[in-house]
C-alpha positions in Angstrom: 48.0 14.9 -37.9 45.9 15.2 -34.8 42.6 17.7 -35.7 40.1 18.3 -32.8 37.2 20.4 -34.3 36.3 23.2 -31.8 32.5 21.9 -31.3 31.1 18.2 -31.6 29.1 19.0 -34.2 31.2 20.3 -36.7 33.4 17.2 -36.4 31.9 15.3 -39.7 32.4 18.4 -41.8 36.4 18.6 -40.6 36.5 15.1 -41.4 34.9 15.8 -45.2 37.5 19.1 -45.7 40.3 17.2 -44.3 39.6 14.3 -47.2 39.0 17.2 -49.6 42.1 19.2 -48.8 44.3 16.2 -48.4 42.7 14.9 -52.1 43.7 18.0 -53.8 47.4 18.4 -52.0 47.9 14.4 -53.2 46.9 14.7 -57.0 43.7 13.2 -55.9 45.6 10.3 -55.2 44.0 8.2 -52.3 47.3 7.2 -50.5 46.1 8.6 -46.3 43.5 7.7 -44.3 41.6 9.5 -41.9 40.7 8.0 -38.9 38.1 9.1 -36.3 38.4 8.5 -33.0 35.8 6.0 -32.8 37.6 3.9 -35.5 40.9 3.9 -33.2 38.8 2.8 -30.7 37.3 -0.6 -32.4 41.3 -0.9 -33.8 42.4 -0.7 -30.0 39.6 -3.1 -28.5 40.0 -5.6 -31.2 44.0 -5.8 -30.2 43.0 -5.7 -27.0 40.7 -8.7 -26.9 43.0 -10.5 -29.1 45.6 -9.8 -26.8 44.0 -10.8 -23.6 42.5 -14.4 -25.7 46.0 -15.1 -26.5 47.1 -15.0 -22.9 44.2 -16.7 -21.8 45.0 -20.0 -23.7 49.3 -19.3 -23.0 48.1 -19.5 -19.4 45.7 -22.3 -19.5 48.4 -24.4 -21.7 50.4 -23.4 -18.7 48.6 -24.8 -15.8 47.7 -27.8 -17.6 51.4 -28.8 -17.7 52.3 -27.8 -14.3 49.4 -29.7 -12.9 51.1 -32.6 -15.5 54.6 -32.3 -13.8 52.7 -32.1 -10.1 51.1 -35.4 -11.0 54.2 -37.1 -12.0 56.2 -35.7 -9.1 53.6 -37.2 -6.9 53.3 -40.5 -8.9 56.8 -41.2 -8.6 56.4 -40.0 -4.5 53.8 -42.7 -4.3 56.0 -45.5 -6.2 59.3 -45.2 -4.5 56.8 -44.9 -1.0 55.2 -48.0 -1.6 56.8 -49.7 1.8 56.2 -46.9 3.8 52.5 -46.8 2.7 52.3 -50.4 3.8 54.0 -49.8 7.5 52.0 -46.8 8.0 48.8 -48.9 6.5 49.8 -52.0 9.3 50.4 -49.5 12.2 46.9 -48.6 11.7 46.7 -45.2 9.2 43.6 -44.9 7.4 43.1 -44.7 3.5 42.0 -41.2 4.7 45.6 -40.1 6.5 47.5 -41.2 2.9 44.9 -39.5 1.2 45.5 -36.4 3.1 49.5 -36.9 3.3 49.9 -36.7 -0.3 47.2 -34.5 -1.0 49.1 -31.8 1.5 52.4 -32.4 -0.4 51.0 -31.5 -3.8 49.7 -28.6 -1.8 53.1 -27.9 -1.1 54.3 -28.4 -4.1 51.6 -26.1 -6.1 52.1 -23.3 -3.5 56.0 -23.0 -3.7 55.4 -23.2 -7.3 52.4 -20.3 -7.1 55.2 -18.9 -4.8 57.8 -18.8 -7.5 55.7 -17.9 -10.3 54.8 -14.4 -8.8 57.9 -13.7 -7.6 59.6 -14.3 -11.6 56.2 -12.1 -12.6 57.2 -9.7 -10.7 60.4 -9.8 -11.7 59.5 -10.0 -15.5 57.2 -6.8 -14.9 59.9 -4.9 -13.3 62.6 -5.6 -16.1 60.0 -4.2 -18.8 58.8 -1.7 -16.7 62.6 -0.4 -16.4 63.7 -0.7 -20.3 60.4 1.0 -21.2 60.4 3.7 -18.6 57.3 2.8 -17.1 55.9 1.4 -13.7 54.4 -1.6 -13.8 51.0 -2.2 -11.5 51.4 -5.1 -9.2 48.4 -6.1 -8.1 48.0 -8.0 -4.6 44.5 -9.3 -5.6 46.0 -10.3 -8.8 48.7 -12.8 -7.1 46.1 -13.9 -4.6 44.1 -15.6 -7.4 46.8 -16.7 -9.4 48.6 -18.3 -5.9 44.8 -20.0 -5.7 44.7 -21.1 -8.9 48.0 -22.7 -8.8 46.7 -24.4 -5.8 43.5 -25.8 -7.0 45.6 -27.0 -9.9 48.1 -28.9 -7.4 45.0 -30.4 -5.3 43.2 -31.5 -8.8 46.2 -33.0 -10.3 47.4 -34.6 -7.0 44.1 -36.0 -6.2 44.8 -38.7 -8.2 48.1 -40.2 -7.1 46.6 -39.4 -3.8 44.1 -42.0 -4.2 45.9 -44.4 -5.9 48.4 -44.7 -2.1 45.6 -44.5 0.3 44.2 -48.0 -2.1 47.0 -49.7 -2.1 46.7 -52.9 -0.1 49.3 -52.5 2.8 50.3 -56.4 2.4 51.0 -55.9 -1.5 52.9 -52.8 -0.2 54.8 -54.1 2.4 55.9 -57.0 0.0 57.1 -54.2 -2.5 60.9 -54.1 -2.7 61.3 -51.6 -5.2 
């Protein structure tokens, strides 16, 4: 039961005859509650923050194990390359032109991936949108940052196999035959 007092100040007096009234019509039997709309508030927030904390860690988790898979995509990259780092290394390309090489590929690699996690977001928003009757908000700014963070993920997390082919010794590399 919804009760809106006509004036602001009478509003702790309804809530006192409402408890009374509903006391006596119960047996004096304490089985309802009567919330104000402050209390629904706090209730709400509370949900709220909880809601938004859980998502926060689901995403985090999330971008930890993409940049994982990036790393390994780009560690394997560097292994089965090992000859081709060596030619390039003979023919005269500097640590910095491997560095940047496999740095741009797990660019690639975290963008197409930033890429195809909107586009499924999107998707996932829609679908709920649709069975709940409502219209989801899709948000350009919100897909900018997420495509950047999937990037700075891809860049931190390819860094490292990045290093590791522009160091390689293009002798050791050339005698590779793996």
């Amino acid at each position: 039961i919804l009760v809106v007092p006509e004036k602001a100040k009478q509003r702790q007096m309804a809530i006192s005859q409402i408890k009374t009234t509903l006391s006596k019509e119960h047996n004096g039997e304490k089985d309802f509650q009567v919330i104000t709309g402050e209390e629904a508030v706090v209730v709400s927030k509370s949900f709220y923050q909880f809601t938004t904390t859980l998502t926060a860690i689901v995403a985090g988790i999330s971008l930890i194990v993409g940049g994982v898979g990036i790393m390994n995509i780009m560690l394997v990259g560097v292994a089965e390359r090992t000859r081709e780092i060596g030619i390039r290394k003979s023919l005269g390309a500097s640590n910095r032109h491997i560095l940047l090489q496999f740095l741009i590929e797990a660019l690639i690699i975290s963008v197409l991936g930033g890429f195809i996690g909107i586009i499924i977001a999107i998707a996932i928003a829609l679908f709920i949108g649709l069975m709940l009757g409502l219209t989801p908000i899709i948000s350009l700014q919100v897909m900018l940052i997420s495509l950047g963070l999937s990037v700075c993920v891809g860049v931190i997390f390819g860094l490292g196999p990045a290093i590791r082919a522009a160091r390689k010794n293009p002798i050791e590399a050339l005698r590779d035959q793996s």
